[in-house]
Structure formats: structure tokens, C-alpha cells
N, C-alpha and C positions, 0 to 999 in steps of 0.2 A: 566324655573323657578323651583327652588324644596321648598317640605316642607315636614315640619317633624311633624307628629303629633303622640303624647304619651299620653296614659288615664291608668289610674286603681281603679281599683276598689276593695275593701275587701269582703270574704265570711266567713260566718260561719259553715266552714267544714274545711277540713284538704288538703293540696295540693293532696296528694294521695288518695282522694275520689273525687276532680274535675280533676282531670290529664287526665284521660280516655279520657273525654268529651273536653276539652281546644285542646287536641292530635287529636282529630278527626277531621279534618277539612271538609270531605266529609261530614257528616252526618251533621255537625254545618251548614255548607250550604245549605241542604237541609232542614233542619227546621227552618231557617230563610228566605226559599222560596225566595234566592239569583235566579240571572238564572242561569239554567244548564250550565256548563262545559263541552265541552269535550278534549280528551288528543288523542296524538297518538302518540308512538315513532320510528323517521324516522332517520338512520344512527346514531345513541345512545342519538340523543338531541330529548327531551322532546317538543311538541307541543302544546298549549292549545289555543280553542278557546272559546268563550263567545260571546253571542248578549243585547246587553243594549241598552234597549229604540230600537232605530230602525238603532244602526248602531253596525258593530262587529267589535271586538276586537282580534288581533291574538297575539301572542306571544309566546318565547321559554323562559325557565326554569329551575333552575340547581335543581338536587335532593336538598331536605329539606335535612336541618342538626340539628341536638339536641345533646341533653342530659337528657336522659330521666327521669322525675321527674321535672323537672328545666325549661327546655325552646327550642323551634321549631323556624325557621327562614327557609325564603327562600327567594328568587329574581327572579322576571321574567323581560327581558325585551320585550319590544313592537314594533313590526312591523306596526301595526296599528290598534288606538283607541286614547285616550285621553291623553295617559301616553308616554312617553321614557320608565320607568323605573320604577318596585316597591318592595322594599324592606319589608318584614314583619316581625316581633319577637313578640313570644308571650312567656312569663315567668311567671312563678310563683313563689312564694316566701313563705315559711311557717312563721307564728306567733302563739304570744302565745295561741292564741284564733279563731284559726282559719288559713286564706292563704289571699295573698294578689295577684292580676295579673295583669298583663299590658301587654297592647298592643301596638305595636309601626308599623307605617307606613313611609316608605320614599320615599318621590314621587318625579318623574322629570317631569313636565309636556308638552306635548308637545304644549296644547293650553294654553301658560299664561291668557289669560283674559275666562277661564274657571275653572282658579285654584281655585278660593275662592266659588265657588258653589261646585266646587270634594271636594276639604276639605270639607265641612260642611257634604259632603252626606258621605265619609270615619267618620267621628265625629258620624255620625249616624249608620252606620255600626257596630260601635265598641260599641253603647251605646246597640245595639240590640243584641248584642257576650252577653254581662255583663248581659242582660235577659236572655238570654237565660241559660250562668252558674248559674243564680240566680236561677232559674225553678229548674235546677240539683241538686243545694245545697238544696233546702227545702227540700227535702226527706232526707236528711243526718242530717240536724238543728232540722227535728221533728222525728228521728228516735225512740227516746226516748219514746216518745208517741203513737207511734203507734201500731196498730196491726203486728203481726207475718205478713210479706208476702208471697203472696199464690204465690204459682206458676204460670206463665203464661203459656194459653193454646195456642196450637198450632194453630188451628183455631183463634184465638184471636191475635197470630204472622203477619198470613199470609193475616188479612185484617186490620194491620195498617204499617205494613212496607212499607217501599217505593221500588218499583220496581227494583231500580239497587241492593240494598240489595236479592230481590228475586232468581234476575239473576245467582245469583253467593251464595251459600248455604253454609259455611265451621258449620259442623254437631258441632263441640268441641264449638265453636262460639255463635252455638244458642243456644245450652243446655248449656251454662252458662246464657246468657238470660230468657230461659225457667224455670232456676233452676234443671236442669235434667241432665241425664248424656249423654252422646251423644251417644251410645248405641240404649237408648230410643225417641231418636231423630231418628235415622237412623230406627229403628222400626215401628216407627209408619209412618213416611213416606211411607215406601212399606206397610202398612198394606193398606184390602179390601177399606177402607174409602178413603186414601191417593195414592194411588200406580199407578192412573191415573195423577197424577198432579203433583207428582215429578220425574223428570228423573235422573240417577245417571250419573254423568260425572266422565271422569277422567283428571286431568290438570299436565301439567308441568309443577314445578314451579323455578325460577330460586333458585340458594343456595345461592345470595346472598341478593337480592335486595325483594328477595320473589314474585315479580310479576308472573301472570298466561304468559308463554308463549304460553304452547298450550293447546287445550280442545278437547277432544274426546269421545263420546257415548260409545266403545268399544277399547281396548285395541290395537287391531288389527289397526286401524286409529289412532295410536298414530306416529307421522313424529321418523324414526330412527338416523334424526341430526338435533339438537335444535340449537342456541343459542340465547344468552341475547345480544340484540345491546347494552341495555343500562349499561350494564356491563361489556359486550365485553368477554364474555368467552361462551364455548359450556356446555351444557349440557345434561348429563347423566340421558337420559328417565328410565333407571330400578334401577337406582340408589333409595333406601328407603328416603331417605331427599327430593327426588325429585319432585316424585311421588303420588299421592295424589288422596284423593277420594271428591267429592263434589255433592249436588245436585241442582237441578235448578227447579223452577215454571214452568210447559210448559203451562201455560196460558198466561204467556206473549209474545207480541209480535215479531216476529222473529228479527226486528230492533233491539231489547236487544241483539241480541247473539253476537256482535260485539263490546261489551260493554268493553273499556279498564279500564284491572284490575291489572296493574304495580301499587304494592305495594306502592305508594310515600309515602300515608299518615302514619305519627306516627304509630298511631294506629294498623297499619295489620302489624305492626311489633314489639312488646311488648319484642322480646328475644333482640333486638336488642337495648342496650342502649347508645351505643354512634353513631352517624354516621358523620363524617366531609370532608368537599372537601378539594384535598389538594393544601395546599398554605405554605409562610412560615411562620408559627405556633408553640407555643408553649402553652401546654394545660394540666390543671392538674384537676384532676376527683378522686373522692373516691369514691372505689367501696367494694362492699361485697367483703366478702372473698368465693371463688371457683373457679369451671373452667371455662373459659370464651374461645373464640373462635376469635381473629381477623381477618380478613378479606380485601381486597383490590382488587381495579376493577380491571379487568383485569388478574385478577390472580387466576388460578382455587385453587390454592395451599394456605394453611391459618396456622396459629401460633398458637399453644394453649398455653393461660397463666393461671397458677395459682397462685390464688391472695390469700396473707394470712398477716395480721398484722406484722407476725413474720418474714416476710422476707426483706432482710435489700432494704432501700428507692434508686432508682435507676431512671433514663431518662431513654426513649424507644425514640434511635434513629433510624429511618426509614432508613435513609443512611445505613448503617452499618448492622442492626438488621435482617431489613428482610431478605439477603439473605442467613447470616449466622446461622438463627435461624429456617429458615420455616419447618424442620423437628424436630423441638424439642419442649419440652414442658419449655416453660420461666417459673421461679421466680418473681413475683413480687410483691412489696408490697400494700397493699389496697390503700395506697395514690399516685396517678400514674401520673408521668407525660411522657407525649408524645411530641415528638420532631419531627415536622413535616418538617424538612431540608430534603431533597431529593425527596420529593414528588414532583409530576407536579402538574400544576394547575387542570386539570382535574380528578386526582386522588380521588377515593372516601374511606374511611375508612369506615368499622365496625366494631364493639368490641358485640359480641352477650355472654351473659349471659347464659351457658347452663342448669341453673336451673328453668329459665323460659319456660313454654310451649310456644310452639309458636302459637297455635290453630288449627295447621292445621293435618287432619285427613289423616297420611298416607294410603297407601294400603296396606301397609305391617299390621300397626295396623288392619285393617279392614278384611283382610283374618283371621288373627289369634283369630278374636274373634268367636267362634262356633254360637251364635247367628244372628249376621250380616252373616257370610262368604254364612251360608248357602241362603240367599235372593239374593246372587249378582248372576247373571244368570251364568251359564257357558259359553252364547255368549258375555258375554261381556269382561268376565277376560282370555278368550284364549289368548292366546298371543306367538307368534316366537320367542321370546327374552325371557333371566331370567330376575328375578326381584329382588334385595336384599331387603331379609325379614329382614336383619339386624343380630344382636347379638341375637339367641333365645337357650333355652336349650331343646336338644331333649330326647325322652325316649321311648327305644325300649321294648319289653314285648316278648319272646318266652316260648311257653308251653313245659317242659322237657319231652322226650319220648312221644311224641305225636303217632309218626310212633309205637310203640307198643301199646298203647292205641288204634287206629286204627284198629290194626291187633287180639286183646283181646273180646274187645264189637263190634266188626263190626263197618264199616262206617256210617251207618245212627244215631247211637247211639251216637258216638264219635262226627259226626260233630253237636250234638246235644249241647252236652258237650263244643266244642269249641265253639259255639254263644254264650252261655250262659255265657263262658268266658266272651267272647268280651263285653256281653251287661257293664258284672260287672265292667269291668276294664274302658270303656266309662263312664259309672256313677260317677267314683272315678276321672278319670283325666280332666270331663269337670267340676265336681267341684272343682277343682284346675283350672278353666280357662286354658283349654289347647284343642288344635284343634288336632284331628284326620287328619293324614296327610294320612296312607292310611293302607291297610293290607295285608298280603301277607304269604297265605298256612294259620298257626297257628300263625303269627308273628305279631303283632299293632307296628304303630311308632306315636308319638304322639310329638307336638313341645308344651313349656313352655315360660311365658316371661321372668318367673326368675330362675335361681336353687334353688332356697329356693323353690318353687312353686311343681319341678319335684321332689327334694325329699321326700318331704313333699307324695307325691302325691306315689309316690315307696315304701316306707315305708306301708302306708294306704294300699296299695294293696296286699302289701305281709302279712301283720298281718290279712287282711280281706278273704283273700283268701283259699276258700276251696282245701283243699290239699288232700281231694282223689282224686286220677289220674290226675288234673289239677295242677303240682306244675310252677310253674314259675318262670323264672330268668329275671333279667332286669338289663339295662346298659342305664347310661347317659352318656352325655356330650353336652358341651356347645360352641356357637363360632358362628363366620358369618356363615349365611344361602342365598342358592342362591333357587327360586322355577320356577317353571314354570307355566302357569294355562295352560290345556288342556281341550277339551271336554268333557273328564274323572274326571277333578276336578282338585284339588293342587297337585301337588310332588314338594318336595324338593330333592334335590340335592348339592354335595360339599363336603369338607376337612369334613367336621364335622359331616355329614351325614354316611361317608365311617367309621371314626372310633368309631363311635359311636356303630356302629354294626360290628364293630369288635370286641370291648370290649366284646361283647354276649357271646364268648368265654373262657373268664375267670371267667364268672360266672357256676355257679350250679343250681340245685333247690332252692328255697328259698332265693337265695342271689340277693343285688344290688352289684355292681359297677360301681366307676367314676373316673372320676381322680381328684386328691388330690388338685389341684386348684381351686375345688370347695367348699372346706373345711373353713371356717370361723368363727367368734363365732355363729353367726347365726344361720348358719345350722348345725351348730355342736349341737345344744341344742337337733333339730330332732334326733341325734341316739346315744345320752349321755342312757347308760342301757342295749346298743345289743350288741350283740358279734362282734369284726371288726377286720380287720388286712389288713396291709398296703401289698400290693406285687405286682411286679418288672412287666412291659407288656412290651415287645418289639412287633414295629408294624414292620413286614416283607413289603419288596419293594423295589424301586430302590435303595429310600434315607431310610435307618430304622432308626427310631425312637423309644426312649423311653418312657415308662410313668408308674408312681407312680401312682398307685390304691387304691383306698381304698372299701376295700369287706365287704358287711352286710351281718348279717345270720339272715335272723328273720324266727322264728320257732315259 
């Protein structure tokens, strides 16, 4: 027997102030004190079971599909419980004066003469969702009148959360809850107060699906071959997307450490705005205009599309597109349709938005910020393997004539002289947020996350810098960075690292150099007044390379 039961209900908020909350289905279950769930993924199909009343329920389940802003749906069927089969959609829909939602259930029942008491309790279920989003909206309906909100305290966090939220910590996550910056989340965590009760983990997470594949205390106990069943591709443990920093309550019970954290729900995935299984489909979607990222199971390899009004309106056939396009960057227009002809049934789509954060707190972020790096133990970030720090811009510093200054005031004087350096040039590039990568003789290297940031920061140094006997020259440059952690600390390492400090050699006293692709309006405005000229570097090697310079004299 099936039935189809549809409700909705009106809020006075905006769909994109209940969305969060509609998208979360884990947490909407848990504060509607549903019974616990749990999942496990066995051979790439999805597992859930559940206990009602006094008998359980098992069942398997295809990843949720949406559109994010709009509407979630998923299906599980049943091996045994009350159901064959159940379908769900939950959408929204904006109005003048607020949003409207609905919920829809499609049931196969396996006990007919049980179906009109399961209806009435699904009827019930759905009327306790509608309080629950009602709870959500009154803070939005009375924002108007309220007081400024204060921030929440961390202590004030960690005794009304629910335990599976504890288990599993993403730092960007809480301090948007907190009102903080995640920084001061990861702060205070290891501070004296805190430093017993959260442990730092680090997770691998897949790239596509976002779920935790693996978790490990130290670096070293991370496995060197991943993969996602449920996405069916391996994954790259030092990879910077991959990689991730998190922490955990170790007050709770060890039972939690097995706690599956495959991303299903909306929610732990906010960059990800379309996701669909494939079938034969035909699906039109407007999107912002930028770069966006697609994706497909199975396929460690992905499309980048850029989306812009101005580009003429075109189908995105899958047939066809993917295999002639996976290395390139598509055109396409905001109003997009997708032609899901070639797809299997099992095939999964995403379309990830790269303007959205995703929440999750690389390692790569987390080394480069000077305040975090220095709490993370050296036993735990050792590691046999590099790790990509990603795209950073580095900035090397040598003192001109040091070896005569040495041999002038004697060593003990001189190396007086060079701390003193160091302390200054520290001061100037951590306020520039920039990490000390290590030092060597008279020589600092120091990694940025922008070039605007490092020239910014070169500049500063050299107009600040006392220039009896301490003149210095510096060179940047920017590009992927590979590091390693040792018991000694960070090094970096790579293409970018090597020429970086080559460039040292085309500078002087008192000059930067970079190369000219660094050059923008931006950071052009930093040395609009100095004296500059562009000149020719050849890098010597197997393969030589050129490169366009661009030289500062600040005096």
C-alpha cells in the first residue's frame, strides 16, 4: 500500500535565513529527540539503522540530492521495519513577506493495516519540523527588536551541544556560532583552562563527498592509501583540500570515536550547491556568476566552469563534455542547463561554488597562521610525507656584507646586530600574518597568503630598516608550496622555494625583487613613488628559464 502525504506551512523570515536549519537534517533530529540513527558505509552503499518503539529498522540509501537554497530529497529503502520504501522532499519557496515549506513523504508500506496509524505519526513528525523551523524564525521575525547579540561562550558551547557535534569539532564551524574567529576558537581550546579536554585530531577528508575518511592524533598514524567507497576514488592524504585540522571533547565516551561522519547531510556541505544522482535528466539551475568546480563519482578528475551572464546560453552534455573538457576551464552562462544523457544510474554530480567556504579548517591554514602553528606539538605534525601548503607567497631577507661586518666589529657584536635584525624583520612580517619558515646563517624566509600581504610587508622593512651595517635585500615569489613538519619544526620545500632564493641574487642593498606577475592594480599602488625597473633574470639548469623582474630601490 503507499501514500503520499504533503503539508506546508508559511514563515516570517526569508528562505535564506531558514535554509541552514530546513538543510540540517542531523541536528533537526536531534532536537526533535527522533531516535538516534546510525550509518555505516559498506562497498559504497550507504547503511542506516534505527530502533522504534521496540523493533528495528534497517535500511540502505542513495546520497541526498538538492539545490541548494530550494530543496533536499532522498530515498531509502527497507530491509526490515514497517516501510518497503521512503521517499522525502523538503523545499522552500520564497514570498513577498517572508518563505513558504513543504514537506512531502512517499511511503510503500509493508504492513497495510498499520498504514493509517504510520500516516498520522509521519503527519505528526512533520507538524513538529514546522516547530521546530517556527522556534528558528522568531529570532529572525523579532530581530528588529532586539538586543545586539552577545556572543556565545565557549563554556556555554560545550554544556548545551549535543555529543555527536562534540565528537567531531570543525574550529571555522564553531566560531561562526561563537561569533569569533576560529583562531580564537583554536586558542582557547589549548589554552591552561581548556587544553585538557580538547584533543587535536587530524582527518581525511574525501574531495568530494566531504566525508571524514580517516582520523588520527598525530600525523604519523595517518594510513599512506585512503579511499572513499562511497565515491569510489583514492585519496591524496597531503593533499591541502584534503587534509584537515579538527578537535574533539575527550570527555566523551570512547563509543563516540566511531561515530560516522560521511558528509550526507546539506548542511556539512554549503560550497556544494547542486548535488544529483545520475539518471536520464534534464535540469536547468541559475547560478551566480564565478568559478564553480564540477565533479563526479568516480572520477578523481573535475571541470571548472565559469559562469557569467555575458556568456552565450548553452546545454552541458555529459555524453560528450566530460571527456572533452575535464582539462579545461568551460564558459558558461548563469542560466545553465545540464543534460544528464550518459550518466549511469549510480553516477553522482556536484557543482561546488568556489566562493563559498567550506568550513573546514585546513592544515595548511592552520601551520601558516603564527599564533595557532606555534600550540600544535611538534609530535603530532611530524610527518614522512610532504603536505601541500597550497598557493603561498614566500619572502626571503639576506643581510648585505654580513661576512665583513663580522670580520669589522667581531662576532659577538655582529651576531648582536643580526638578532636584532631578526627580532625587527619578525615584528614587520607577523604583522603582515606571515609565519617564519626558518633561518639560515643571516638569511629569514618567511611564507605570505597573499602578495599584496609580502609586499606590503618588504616594502615596510626596507623603509624601516636601519641601514648602518644592516642593509638588506629581499626577493619574493609566489606558487605551490610543498612542507614537511619535522621535530625541528616546518620547512618548506619546491619549484618555488628554489627560485625564490635565487632571485636573492639580482637584488642589492636596499632593493626588493619579484617577478612581474605579481604586479596588479593592487599592489601596484604599494610602490607607485619608488624608484623601479623592470630587468631580464635567467634561471641556469637543466631546462633555463626566464623571468621578468621587477626591482625596488627604497632608500
Amino acid at each position: 500500500m503507499q501514500s503520499h502525504i504533503s503539508m506546508s506551512k508559511t514563515f516570517l523570515c526569508s528562505s535564506e535565513q531558514l535554509w541552514p536549519y530546513l538543510s540540517d537534517t542531523a541536528t533537526m533530529n536531534r532536537e526533535l529527540k527522533l531516535s538516534p540513527m546510525t550509518f555505516e558505509t559498506v562497498k559504497g552503499i550507504r547503511h542506516g539503522k534505527q530502533k522504534i518503539l521496540f523493533f528495528n529498522t534497517l535500511w540502505t540509501e542513495e546520497p541526498w540530492e538538492w539545490v541548494f537554497g530550494q530543496w533536499l530529497s532522498n530515498e531509502r529503502v527497507y530491509s526490515k521495519g514497517f516501510f518497503k520504501s521512503l521517499k522525502s522532499k523538503f523545499a522552500i519557496h520564497s514570498l513577498d513577506n517572508g518563505c513558504e515549506v513543504q514537506i512531502s513523504f512517499s511511503i510503500i508500506h509493508r504492513f497495510p493495516y498499520f498504514s493509517k496509524v504510520l500516516d498520522n505519526a509521519t503527519r505528526s513528525v512533520i507538524n513538529k519540523i514546522f516547530e521546530y523551523l517556527e522556534r528558528k524564525s522568531f529570532v529572525f521575525q523579532n530581530k528588529s527588536n532586539m538586543e545586539p547579540v552577545k556572543p556565545i561562550q565557549l563554556e556555554h558551547w560545550l554544556t548545551s551541544a549535543h555529543e555527536v557535534e562534540r565528537a567531531r569539532i570543525e574550529p571555522k564551524l564553531l566560531a561562526k556560532s561563537l561569533q569569533t574567529t576560529w583562531q580564537n576558537v583554536f586558542l582557547q581550546s589549548q589554552s591552561s583552562r581548556y587544553c585538557s579536554r580538547f584533543s587535536i585530531l587530524f582527518d581525511i577528508k574525501c574531495p568530494h563527498c566531504r566525508g571524514s575518511m580517516a582520523t588520527a592524533p598525530r600525523l604519523t598514524e595517518i594510513p599512506k592509501k585512503i579511499e572513499c567507497p562511497s565515491c569510489d576514488i583514492d585519496i591524496d592524504p597531503s593533499s591541502t583540500e584534503n587534509l584537515s585540522l579538527t578537535l574533539r571533547d575527550s570527555t566523551l565516551p570512547v563509543s563516540l570515536n566511531g561515530v560516522d561522519f560521511c558528509s550526507s547531510d546539506v548542511s556539512h556541505k554549503p560550497m556544494v550547491i547542486f548535488q544529483k544522482l545520475g539518471h536520464l535528466w534534464e535540469f536547468q539551475i541559475h547560478l551566480k556568476p564565478g568559478l564553480y568546480i564540477l565533479k563526479r563519482r568516480g572520477f578523481i578528475e573535475a571541470i571548472k566552469i565559469h559562469v557569467s551572464s555575458s556568456f552565450e546560453k548553452k546545454i552541458f552534455d555529459f555524453k560528450t563534455s566530460w571527456i572533452k573538457q575535464s582539462a579545461l576551464t568551460v564558459e558558461l552562462n548563469t542560466d545553465l542547463i545540464f543534460n544528464g544523457e550518459g550518466l549511469e544510474d549510480f553516477d553522482l554530480i556536484f557543482l561546488e561554488y568556489l566562493s563559498i567556504d567550506s568550513g573546514t579548517l585546513s592544515l595548511a591554514e592552520a601551520l601558516l597562521d603564527f599564533e595557532v602553528s606555534r600550540l600544535l606539538p611538534s609530535s603530532k605534525i611530524s610527518s614522512d610525507f610532504p603536505i601541500e601548503i597550497g598557493h603561498k607567497t614566500l619572502l626571503f631577507t639576506d643581510v648585505v656584507g654580513s661576512t665583513d661586518l663580522y670580520f669589522d666589529i667581531g662576532d659577538t657584536e655582529a651576531f648582536g646586530k643580526i638578532r636584532d635584525s631578526f627580532l625587527h624583520i619578525g615584528r614587520v612580517c607577523q604583522k603582515h600574518k606571515a609565519l617564519l619558515v626558518k633561518t639560515i646563517g643571516d638569511a629569514t624566509m618567511y611564507a605570505f597568503h597573499t602578495p599584496f600581504e609580502a609586499i606590503q610587508a618588504a616594502i615596510e622593512l626596507q623603509k624601516s630598516n636601519p641601514k648602518e651595517n644592516l642593509r638588506l635585500r629581499i626577493s619574493l615569489h609566489s606558487g605551490k608550496c610543498l612542507s614537511i613538519s619535522t621535530g625541528d619544526g616546518l620547512d618548506f620545500f619546491g619549484d618555488t622555494v628554489n627560485i625564490c632564493a635565487k632571485f636573492q641574487s639580482a637584488a642589492d642593498a636596499n632593493e626588493i625583487v619579484f617577478d612581474s606577475t605579481l604586479i596588479n592594480s593592487k599592489t601596484k599602488e604599494l610602490f607607485n613613488g619608488l624608484d623601479s625597473e623592470m630587468i631580464k633574470f635567467e634561471l641556469q639548469g637543466k631546462n633555463k628559464r626566464d623571468f621578468s623582474l621587477l626591482k625596488l630601490k627604497v632608500y
